[in-house]
N, C-alpha and C positions, 0 to 999 in steps of 0.2 A: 447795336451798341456793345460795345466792349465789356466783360463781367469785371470787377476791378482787383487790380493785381497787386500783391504781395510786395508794402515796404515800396513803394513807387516813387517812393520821394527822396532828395536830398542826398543822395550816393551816385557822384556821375560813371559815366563809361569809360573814364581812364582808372580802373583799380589799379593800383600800384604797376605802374604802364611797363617800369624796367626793372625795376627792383624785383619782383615776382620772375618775372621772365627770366632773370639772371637765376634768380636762387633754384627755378625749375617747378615753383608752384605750379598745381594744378586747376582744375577751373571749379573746384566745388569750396565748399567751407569745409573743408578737413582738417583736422590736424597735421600741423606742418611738421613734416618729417623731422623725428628726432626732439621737438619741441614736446613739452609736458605742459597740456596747457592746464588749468587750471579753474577754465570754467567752467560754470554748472551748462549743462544742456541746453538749458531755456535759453542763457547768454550767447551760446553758440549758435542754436539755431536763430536768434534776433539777428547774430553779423551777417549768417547766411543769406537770409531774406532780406535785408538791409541791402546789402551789396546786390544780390539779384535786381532786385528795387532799384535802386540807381542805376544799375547797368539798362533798363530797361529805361530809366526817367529820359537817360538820356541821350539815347536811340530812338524816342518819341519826340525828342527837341529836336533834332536834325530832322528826321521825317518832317516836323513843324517846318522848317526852316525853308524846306524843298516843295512843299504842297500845300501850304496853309493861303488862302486869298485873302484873310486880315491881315494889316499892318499888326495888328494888335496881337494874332494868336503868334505870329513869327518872334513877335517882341519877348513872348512870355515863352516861347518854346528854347530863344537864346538864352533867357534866363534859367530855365531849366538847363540850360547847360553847365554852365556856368556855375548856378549853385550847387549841381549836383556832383559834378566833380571836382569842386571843392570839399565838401563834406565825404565824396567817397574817399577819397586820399586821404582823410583826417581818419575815416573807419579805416581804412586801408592799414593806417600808421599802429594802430592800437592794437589791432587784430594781431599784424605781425607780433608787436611786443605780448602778446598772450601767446603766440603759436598757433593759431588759427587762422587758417585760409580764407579768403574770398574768393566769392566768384570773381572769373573776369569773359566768362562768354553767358550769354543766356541763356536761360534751362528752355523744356521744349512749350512749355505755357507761352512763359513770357515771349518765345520768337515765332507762337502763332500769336498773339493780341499785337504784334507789331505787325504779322502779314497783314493781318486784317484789315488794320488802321492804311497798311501801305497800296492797299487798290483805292481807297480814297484818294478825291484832289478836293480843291478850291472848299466852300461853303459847307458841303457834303462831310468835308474833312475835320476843319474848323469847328460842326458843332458835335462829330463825334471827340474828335482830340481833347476838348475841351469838359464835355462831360464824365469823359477818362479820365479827365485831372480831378474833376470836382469829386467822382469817386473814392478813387488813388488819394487822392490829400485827406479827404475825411477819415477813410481807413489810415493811412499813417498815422497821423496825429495820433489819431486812437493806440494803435502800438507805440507809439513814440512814447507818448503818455505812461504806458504800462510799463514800459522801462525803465523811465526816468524815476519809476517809485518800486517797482521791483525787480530789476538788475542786480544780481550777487552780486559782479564786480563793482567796486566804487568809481571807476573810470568809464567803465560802459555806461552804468547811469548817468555820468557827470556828460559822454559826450549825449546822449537821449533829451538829455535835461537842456544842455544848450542849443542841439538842433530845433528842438521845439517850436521857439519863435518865428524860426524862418519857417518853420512849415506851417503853422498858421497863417504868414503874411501870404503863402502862395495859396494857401484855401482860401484865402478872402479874393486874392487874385482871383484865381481860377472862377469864381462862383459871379465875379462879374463881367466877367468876360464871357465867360459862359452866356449869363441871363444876355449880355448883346448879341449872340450869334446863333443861340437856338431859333428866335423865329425870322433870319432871313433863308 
């Protein structure tokens, strides 16, 4: 089983897809050249991880997409796409207007917890995947949480505060889909 990784949720694998690339960003949470940014540490380190997290959510939803034998874990790994690079593009948006960078490649944790998942197939896959979400979502939430009530920036929290919801509805997901695939 997978140990569960950092910010998994709700930040997809398109960070700022052209935008970055054009400007010459790099792949960490840095300070954007010339940009003064203005957050405290903690709010920095959350985009970094945040964006790791997504980058990873959703490199483990394509994995889903290619190797899962539920109908049902393919479903929710689409949707992990889907939500998560939506919401990373929304971190993505924000970061920029602070001057802080996101990632946009995995660090080396997160692109060993995807080899791992990636010599999986079928059922094998399904209820490791699956209990990687149920992990991954309850730690999110939990930082997500801690954001939304102590984030210096007013915006950081305000986006924390809104992702919220959706990352609970995929920890309810997750935990049911789960409980149908662990014991085949």
């Amino acid at each position: 089983m997978l140990k569960p990784v950092l910010f998994t949720i709700m930040l997809g694998a398109a960070i700022l897809p052209a935008s970055t690339a054009a400007q010459g960003q790099g792949s960490t949470g840095q300070q954007a050249q010339g940009g003064d940014t203005k957050l405290s540490k903690s709010d920095r380190e959350f985009i970094e991880k945040a964006g790791q997290g997504g980058l990873l959510e959703v490199r483990l939803g394509q994995l889903a997409q290619q190797r899962a034998a539920s109908p049902e874990v393919k479903r929710f790994g689409q949707r992990m796409i889907d939500d998560h690079s939506a919401a990373n593009k929304r971190l993505a948006q924000l970061a920029q207007q602070k001057g802080v960078l996101v990632p946009q490649e995995l660090d080396q944790e997160h692109r060993e917890n995807v080899d791992k998942l990636s010599k999986k197939t079928g059922t094998e896959f399904d209820r490791a995947y699956m209990s990687t979400m149920v992990d991954d979502h309850e730690h999110d939430v939990e930082k997500f949480e801690k954001a939304s009530k102590e984030a210096k920036d007013a915006e950081l929290k305000a986006f924390a505060a809104a992702t919220l919801p959706q990352l609970r509805e995929h920890l309810a997901q997750a935990k049911q889909i789960h409980g149908k695939v662990k014991g085949k």
